[in-house]
Each structure stands twice: as C-alpha cells, then as structure tokens.
Backbone bond lengths (Angstrom), bond angles and torsions (degrees), N, CA, C in turn:
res aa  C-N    CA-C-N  psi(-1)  N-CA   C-N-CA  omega(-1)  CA-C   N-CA-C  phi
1 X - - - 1.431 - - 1.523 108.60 -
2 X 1.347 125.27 103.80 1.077 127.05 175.68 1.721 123.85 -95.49
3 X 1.312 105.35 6.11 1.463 110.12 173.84 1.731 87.23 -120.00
4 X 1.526 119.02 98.12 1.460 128.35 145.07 1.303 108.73 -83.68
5 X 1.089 92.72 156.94 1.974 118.50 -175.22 1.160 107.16 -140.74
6 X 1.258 126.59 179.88 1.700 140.08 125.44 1.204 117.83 -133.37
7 X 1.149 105.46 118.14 1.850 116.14 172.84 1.617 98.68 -104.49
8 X 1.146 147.33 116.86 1.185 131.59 -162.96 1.881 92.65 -109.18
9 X 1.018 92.43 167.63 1.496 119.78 -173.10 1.456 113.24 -66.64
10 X 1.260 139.86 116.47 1.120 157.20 -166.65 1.557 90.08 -43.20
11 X 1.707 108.88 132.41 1.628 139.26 179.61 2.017 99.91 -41.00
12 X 0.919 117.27 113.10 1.535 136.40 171.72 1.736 105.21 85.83
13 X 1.125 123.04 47.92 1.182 151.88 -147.99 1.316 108.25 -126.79
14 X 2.042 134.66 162.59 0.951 149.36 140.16 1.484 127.45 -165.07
15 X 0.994 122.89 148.10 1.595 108.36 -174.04 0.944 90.33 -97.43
16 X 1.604 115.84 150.26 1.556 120.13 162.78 1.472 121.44 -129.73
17 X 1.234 126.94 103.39 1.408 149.43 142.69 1.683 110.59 24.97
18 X 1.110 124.61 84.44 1.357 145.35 -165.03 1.951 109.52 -87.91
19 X 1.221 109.59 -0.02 1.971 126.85 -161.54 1.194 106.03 15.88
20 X 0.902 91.19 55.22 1.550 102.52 160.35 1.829 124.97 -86.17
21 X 1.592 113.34 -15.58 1.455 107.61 140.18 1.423 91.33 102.07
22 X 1.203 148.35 -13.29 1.610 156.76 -142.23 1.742 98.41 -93.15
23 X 1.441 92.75 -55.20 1.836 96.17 176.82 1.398 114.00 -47.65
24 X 1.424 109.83 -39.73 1.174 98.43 -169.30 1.616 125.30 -105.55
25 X 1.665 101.88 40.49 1.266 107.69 161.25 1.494 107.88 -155.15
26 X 1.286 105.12 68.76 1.615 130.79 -178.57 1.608 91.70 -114.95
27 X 1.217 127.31 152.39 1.706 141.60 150.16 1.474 106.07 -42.84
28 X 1.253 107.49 149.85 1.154 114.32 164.92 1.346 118.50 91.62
29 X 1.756 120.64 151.34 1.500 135.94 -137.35 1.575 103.10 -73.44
30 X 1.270 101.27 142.30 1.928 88.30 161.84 1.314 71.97 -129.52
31 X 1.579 115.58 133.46 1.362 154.78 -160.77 1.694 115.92 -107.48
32 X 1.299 133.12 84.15 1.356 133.09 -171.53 1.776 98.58 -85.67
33 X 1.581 98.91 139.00 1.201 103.94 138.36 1.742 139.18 -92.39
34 X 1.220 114.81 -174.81 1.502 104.97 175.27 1.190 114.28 -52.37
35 X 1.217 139.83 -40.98 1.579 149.31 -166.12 1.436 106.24 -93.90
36 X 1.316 117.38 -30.90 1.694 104.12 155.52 1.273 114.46 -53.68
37 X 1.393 114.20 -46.38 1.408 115.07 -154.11 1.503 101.47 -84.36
38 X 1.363 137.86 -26.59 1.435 132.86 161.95 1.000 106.46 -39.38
39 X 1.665 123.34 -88.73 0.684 126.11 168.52 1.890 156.20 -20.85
40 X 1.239 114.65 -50.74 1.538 107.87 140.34 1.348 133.01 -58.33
41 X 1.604 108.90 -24.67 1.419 99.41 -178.84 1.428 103.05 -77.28
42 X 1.003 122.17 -52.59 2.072 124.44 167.03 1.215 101.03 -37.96
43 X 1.680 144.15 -46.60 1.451 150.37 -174.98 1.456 94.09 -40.42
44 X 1.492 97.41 -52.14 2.000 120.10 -160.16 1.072 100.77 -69.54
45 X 1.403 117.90 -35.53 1.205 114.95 -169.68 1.886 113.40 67.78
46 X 1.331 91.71 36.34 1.700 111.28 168.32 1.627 133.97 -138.27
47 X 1.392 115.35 120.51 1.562 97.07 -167.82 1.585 122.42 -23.40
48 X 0.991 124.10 165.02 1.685 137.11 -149.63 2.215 69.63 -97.16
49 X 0.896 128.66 -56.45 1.388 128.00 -147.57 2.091 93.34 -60.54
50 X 1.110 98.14 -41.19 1.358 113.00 178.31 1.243 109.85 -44.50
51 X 1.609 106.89 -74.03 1.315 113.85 -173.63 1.641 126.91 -36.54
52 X 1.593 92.00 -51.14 1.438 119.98 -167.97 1.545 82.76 -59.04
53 X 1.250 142.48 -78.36 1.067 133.05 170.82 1.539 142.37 17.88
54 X 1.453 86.91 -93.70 1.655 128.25 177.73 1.597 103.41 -66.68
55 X 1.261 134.55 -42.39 1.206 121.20 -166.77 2.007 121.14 -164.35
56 X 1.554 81.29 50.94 1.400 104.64 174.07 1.487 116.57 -153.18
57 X 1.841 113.82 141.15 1.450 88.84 -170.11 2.194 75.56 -124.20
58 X 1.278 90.88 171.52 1.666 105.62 158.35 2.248 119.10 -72.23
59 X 1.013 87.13 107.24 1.535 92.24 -172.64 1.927 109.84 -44.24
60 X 1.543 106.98 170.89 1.491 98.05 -173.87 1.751 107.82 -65.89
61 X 1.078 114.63 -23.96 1.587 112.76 -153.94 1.704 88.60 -102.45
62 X 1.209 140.06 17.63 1.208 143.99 166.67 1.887 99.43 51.65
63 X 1.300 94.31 76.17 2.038 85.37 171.47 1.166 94.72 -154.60
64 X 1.378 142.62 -8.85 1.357 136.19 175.73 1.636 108.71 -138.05
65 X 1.354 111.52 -170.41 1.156 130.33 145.91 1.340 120.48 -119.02
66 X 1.712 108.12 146.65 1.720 101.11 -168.90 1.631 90.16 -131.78
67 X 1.900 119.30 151.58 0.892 113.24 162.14 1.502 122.79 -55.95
68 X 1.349 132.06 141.12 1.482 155.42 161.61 1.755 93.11 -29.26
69 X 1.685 99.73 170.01 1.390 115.66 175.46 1.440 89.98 -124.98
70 X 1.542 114.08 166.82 1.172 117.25 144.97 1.270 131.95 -83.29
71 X 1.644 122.46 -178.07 1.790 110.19 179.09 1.668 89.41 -71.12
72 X 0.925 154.70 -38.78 1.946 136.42 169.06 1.238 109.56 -52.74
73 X 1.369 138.76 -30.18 1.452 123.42 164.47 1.687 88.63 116.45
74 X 1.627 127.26 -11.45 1.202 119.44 164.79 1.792 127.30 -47.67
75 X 1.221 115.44 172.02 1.487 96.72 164.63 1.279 113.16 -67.84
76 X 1.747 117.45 -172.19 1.302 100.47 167.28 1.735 139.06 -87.10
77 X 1.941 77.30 -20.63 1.619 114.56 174.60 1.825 121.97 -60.31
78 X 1.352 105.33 -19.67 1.424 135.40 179.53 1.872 110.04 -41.82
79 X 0.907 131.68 55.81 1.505 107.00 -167.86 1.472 108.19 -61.34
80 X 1.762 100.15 -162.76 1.877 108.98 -153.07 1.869 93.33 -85.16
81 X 1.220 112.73 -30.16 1.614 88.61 169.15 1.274 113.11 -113.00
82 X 1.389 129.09 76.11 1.279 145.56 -165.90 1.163 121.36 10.49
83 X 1.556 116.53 64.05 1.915 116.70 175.72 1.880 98.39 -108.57
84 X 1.238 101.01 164.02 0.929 92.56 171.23 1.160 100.44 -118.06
85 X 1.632 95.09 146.47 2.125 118.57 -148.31 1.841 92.30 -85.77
86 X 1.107 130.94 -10.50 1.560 146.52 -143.05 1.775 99.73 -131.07
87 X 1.128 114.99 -0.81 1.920 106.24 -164.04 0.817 101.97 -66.65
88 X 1.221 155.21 -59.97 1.576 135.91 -163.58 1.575 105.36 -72.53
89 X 1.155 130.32 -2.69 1.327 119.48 169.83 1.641 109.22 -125.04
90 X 1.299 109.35 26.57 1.435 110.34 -171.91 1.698 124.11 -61.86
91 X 1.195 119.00 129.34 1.503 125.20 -167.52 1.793 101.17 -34.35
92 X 0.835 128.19 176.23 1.509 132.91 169.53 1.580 109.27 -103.36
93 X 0.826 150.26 -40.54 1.425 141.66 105.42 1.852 102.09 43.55
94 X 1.536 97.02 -86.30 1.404 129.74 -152.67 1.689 90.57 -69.14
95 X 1.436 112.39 -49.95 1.088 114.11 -171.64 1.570 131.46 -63.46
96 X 1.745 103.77 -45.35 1.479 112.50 167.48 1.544 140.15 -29.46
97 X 1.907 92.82 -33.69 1.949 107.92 -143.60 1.740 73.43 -86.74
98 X 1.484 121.96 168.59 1.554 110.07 -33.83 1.603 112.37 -83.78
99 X 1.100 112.62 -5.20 1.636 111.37 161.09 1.499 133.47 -19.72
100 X 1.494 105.08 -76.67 1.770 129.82 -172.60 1.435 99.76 -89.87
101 X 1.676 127.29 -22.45 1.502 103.14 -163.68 1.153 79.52 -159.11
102 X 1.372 133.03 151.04 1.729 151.75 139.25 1.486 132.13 -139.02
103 X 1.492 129.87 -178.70 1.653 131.79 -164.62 1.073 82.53 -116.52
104 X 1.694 125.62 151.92 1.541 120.26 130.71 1.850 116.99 -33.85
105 X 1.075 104.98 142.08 1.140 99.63 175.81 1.744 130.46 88.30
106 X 1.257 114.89 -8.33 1.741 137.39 -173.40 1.469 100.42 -48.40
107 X 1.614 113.89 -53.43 1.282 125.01 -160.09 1.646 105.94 -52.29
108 X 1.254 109.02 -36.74 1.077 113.87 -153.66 1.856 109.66 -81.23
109 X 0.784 84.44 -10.99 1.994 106.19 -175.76 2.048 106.06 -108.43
110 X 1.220 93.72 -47.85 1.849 101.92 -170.65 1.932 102.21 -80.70
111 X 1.167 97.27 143.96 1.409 109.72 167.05 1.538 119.64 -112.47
112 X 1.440 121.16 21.26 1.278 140.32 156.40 1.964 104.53 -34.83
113 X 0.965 131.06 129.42 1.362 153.97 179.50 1.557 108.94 -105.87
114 X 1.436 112.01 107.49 0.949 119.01 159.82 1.706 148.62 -83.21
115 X 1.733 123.27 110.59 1.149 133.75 -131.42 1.454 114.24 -136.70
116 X 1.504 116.38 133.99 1.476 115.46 170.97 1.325 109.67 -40.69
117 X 1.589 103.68 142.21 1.956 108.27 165.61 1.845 120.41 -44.96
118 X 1.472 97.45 -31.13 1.436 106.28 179.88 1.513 112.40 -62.14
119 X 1.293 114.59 -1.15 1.312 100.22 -178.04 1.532 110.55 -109.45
C-alpha cells in the first residue's frame, strides 16, 4: 500500500479487531525492528538467526527487514483459519492499523468494528 493515510476514528472512538485475517493479506511490508525480531523469534521459540532466516526478507530500499509473503501473497504468519500464529508478539506495525495508521479505502476490505473507548 503505497498511499498511507490516517483518518482516525471519530473523537471517543476505537476500532476493534474483529480476526478476521484480511490485514494480513494485503501487499505490502510489515517492517520489523531489532526488538520485533527478538522477540518473535523467543515467541518461536527459535534462535533470532533462524527466524531471520526462515521468514524474513531485506526490504526493496534496503533499511529494514520485513516479514515474508506467502505464494497467496498472505503474510507468512497468517495461519489456515486466519489467526495470527505471532499475536502475542505481533510486530507493532500489525498492531497499530486501523487505529495509528490507515489507506483510503480500508473500510471497505477490513471488518474492524467500530466502538466506544469504554469498551
């Protein structure tokens, strides 16, 4: 997605995360830092060298590392009934949308539920 935005969520507002699995088979980088990447690999419970390995490539513009796609273009973390295999250690990235960051157009693809703060 090369047109990011933020339209943020109407004042006493939040979207809330429905796993419905859609985010995470859109185009485009999910961007780890070093401490992401500790961290899931400890999640994995596999050396960090591994991980980096198995399911990280160097982005085009060479400044990060981003998790892999699958041959569907899903992430790689994506399992078969759309959980994500990584949630308790999920990139922050992953975590933000649609809160911290969104596309024109998200609504129309995401099943994110929009909800009083009280909840």
């Amino acid at each position: 997605m090369s047109d990011i935005t933020f339209t943020p969520p109407p004042v006493g507002h939040h979207y809330e995360c429905t796993g419905c699995g859609t985010c995470c088979q859109w185009e485009g980088y999910v961007r780890l830092n070093e401490q992401e990447v500790d961290e899931i690999a400890a999640f994995l419970g596999v050396p960090v060298e591994q991980f980096v390995a198995r399911f990280t490539a160097v982005t085009d513009d060479r400044r990060s590392l981003t998790l892999i796609e699958r041959s569907d273009g899903a992430c790689v973390m994506l399992t078969k009934d759309n959980r994500c295999r990584i949630n308790p250690a999920k990139p922050n990235q992953c975590r933000g949308f649609p809160n911290e960051w969104n596309f024109p157009g998200w609504q129309t693809l995401c099943k994110a539920r929009l909800v009083p703060d009280e909840e």
